[in-house]
C-alpha positions as CSV (number, residue, x, y, z in Angstrom):
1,X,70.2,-17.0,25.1
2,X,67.1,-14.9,26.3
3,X,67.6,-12.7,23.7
4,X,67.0,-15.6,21.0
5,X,64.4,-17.3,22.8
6,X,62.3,-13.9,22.6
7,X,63.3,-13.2,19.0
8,X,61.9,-17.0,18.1
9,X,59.0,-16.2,20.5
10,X,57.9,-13.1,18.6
11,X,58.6,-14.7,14.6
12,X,56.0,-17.4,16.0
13,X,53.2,-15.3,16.6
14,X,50.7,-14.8,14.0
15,X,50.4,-11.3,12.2
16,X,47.5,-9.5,13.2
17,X,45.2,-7.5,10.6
18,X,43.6,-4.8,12.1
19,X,40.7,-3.1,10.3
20,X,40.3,0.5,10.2
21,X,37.5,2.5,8.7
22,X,35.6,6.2,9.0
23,X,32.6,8.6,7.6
24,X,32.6,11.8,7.4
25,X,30.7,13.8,8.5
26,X,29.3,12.6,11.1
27,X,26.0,14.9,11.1
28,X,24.4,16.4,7.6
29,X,21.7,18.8,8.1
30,X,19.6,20.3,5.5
31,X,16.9,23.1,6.0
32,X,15.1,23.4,3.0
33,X,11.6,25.0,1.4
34,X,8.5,22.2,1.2
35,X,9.0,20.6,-2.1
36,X,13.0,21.3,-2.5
37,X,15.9,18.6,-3.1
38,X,19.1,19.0,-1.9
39,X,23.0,17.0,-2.0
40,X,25.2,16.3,0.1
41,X,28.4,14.1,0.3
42,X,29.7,11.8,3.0
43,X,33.1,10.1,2.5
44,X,33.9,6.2,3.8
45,X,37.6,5.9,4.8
46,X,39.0,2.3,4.9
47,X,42.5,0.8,4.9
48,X,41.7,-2.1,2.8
49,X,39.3,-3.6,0.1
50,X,36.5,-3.4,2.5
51,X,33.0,-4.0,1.4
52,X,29.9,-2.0,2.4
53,X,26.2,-1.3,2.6
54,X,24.7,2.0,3.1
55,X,21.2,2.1,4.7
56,X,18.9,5.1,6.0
57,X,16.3,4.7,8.5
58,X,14.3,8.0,7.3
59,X,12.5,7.6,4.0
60,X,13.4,11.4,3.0
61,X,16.5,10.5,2.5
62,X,18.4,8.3,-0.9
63,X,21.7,6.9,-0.6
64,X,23.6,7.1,-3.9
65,X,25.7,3.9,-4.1
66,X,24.2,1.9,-1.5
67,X,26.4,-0.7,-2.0
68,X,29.9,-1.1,-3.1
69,X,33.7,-1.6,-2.3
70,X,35.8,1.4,-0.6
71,X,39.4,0.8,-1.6
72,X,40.7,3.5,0.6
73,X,37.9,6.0,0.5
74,X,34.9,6.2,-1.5
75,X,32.2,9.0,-1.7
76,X,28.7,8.6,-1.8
77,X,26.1,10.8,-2.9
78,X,23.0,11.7,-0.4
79,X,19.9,13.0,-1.3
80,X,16.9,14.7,1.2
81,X,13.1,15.1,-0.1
82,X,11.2,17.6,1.6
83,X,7.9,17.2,1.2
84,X,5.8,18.6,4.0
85,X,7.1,21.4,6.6
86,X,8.4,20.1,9.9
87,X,11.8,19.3,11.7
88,X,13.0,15.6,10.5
89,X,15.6,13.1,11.7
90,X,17.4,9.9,11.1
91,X,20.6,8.1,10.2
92,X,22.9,6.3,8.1
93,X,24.1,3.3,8.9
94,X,27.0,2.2,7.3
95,X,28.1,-1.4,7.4
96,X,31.4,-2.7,7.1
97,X,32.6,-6.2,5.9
98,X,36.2,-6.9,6.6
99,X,38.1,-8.1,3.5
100,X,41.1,-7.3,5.2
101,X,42.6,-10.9,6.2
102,X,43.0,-12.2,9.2
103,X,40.0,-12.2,11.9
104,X,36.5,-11.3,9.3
105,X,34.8,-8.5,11.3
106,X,31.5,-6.8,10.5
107,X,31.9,-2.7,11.6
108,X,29.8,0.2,11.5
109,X,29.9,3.6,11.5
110,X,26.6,6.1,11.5
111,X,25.6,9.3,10.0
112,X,23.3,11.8,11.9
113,X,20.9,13.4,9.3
114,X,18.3,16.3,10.4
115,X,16.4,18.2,7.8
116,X,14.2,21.7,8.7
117,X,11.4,21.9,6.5
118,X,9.9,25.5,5.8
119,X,6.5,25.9,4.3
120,X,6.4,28.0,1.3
121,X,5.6,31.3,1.4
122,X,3.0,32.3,-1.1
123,X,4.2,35.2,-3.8
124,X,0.5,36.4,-4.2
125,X,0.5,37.0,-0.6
126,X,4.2,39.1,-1.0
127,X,3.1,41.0,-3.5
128,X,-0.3,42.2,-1.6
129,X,1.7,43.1,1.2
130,X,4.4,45.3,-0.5
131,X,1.2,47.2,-2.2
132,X,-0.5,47.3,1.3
133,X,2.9,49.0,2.6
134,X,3.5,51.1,0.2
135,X,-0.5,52.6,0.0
136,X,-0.3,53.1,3.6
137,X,3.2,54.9,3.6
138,X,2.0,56.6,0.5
139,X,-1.6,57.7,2.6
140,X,0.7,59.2,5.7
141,X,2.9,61.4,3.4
142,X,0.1,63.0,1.2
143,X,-1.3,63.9,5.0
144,X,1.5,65.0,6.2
145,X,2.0,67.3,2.9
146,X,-1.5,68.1,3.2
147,X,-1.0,69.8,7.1
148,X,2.2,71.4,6.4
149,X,0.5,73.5,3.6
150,X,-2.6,74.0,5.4
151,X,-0.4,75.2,8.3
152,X,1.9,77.2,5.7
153,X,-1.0,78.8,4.1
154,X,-2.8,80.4,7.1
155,X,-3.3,83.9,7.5
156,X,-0.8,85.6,9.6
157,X,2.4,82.7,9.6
């Protein structure tokens, strides 16, 4: 009798819906020149139709869709401007919108995003120092030539 009471206890509950979703990574870095673009991808995971929105608090940074549906797992394209030298950070934020029946939930996940910005090194400035070293290592090698046959040369060696 127990036995049936618990089986009719457990057909009456209701059936629960539980949402599940992911990003990966969880940090993108990018160390770039001044002036340089550069991709990356994150994936969204989801186990059911589940709408999103994509937003980044760093204006280096473009999210390509921003919006959409992940049916399972969807990738999105991001891009990071660097424009003047200097260490940068921000995130992602990802928000979900459960389509998943049951209880409507509104989850998040966030992506970490740094960006190293180098200054560009000036080619005019490259190419005066490989003519400085090479001048100076020239200058030492004609000396040194120049003792040994001055040494070589005198009377009695």
């Amino acid at each position: 009798m127990r036995v049936i009471l618990l089986i009719l206890f457990l057909l009456a509950l209701p059936v629960v819906n539980a949402q599940g979703i992911g990003v990966s990574p969880a940090v993108l870095e990018f160390d770039l020149l001044e002036g340089e673009e550069a991709q990356r991808q994150i994936t969204i995971y989801g186990n059911a139709n589940e709408e999103f929105v994509a937003e980044s608090s760093a204006d280096f940074v473009t999210i390509t869709p921003g919006i959409g549906e992940v049916k399972r797992e969807k990738k999105l394209m991001v891009t990071a401007n660097a424009k003047k030298p200097g260490l940068y950070n921000g995130h992602i934020t990802i928000q979900f919108n459960g389509n998943g029946g049951g209880m409507r939930l509104n989850t998040g996940a966030v992506v970490k995003v740094l960006m190293n910005v180098r200054e560009k090194e000036n080619e005019n400035y490259n190419q005066t120092s490989v003519l400085k070293g090479m001048s100076i290592t020239s200058g030492i090698v004609l000396v040194g030539l120049a003792g040994y046959f001055a040494w070589k040369n005198q009377p009695g060696t």
